[in-house]
C-alpha positions as CSV (number, residue, x, y, z in Angstrom):
1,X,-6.8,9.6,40.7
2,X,-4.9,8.0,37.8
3,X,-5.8,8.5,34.2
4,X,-7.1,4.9,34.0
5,X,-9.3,6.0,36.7
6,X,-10.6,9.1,35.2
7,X,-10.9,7.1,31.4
8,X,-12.9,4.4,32.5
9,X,-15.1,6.7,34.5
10,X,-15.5,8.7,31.4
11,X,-16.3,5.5,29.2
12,X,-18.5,3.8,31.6
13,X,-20.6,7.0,32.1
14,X,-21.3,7.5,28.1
15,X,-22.2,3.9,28.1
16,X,-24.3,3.8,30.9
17,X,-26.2,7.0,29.3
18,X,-26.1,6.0,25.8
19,X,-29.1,3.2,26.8
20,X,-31.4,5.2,28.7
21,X,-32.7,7.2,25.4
22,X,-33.5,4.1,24.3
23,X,-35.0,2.4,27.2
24,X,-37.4,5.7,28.0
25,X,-38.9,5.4,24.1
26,X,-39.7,1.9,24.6
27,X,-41.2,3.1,28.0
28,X,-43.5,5.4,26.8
29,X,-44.0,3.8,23.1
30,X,-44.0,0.0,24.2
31,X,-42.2,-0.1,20.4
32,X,-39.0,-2.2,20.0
33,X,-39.7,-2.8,15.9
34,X,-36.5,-1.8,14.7
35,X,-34.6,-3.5,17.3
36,X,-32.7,-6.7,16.3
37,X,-33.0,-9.6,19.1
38,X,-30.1,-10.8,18.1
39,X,-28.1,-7.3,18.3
40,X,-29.2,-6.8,21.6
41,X,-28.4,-10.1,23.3
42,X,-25.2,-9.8,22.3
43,X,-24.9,-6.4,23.5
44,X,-26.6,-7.3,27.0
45,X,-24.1,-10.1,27.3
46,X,-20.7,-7.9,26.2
47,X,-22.2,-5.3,29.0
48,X,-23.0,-8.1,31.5
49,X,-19.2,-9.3,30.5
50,X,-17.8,-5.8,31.4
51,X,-19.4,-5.7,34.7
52,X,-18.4,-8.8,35.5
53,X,-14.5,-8.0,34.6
54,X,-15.3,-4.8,36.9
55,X,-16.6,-6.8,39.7
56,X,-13.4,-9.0,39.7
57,X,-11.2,-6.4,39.2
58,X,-12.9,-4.3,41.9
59,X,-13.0,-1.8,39.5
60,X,-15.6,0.6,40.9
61,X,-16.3,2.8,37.6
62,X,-16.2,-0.3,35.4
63,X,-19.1,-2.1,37.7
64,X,-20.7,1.0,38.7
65,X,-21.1,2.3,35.3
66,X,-21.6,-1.2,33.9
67,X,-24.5,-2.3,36.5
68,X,-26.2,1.0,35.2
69,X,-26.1,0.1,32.0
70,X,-27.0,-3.5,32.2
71,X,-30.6,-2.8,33.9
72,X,-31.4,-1.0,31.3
73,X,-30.0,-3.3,28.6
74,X,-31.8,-5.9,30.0
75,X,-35.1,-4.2,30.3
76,X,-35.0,-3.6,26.8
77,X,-33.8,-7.5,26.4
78,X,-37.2,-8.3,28.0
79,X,-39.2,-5.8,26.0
80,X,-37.6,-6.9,22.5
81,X,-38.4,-10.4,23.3
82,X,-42.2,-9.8,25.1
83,X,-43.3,-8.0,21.7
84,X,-41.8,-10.8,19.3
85,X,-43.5,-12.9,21.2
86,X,-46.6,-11.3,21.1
87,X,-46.6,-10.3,17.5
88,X,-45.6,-14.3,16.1
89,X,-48.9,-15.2,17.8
């Protein structure tokens, strides 16, 4: 294993658990008030980005740790934009 190796295993698994806090309180809360749409598209797109550039790089940490990340960005994507919905109605 080279240090890139080991560095972007390292990164990728903060990443990947940096989201799941948050993805479990909007689980069990259903409450995504302090979370800016706008914040997190952009942050489920820069993640989608990365495991993109992982997959064509066949970079197995980068699109392992990446993929992880991105369900959950995405499921708090979809959560964000279900309750906005719901509470402009």
């Amino acid at each position: 294993m080279d240090a890139a190796f080991i560095s972007a295993t390292i990164a990728g698994t903060c990443m990947a658990i940096c989201q799941v806090p948050q993805a479990i309180l909007i689980w069990r809360t259903g409450k995504t008030d302090g979370i800016s749409v706008i914040m997190q598209s952009i942050l489920t797109l820069g993640i989608g980005m990365w495991f993109l550039t992982g997959i064509l790089l066949n970079n197995a940490p980068m699109y392992l740790s990446n993929g992880f990340c991105l369900l959950f960005c995405i499921y708090v994507f979809y959560v964000v934009i279900r309750n906005n919905r719901y509470n402009n109605r």
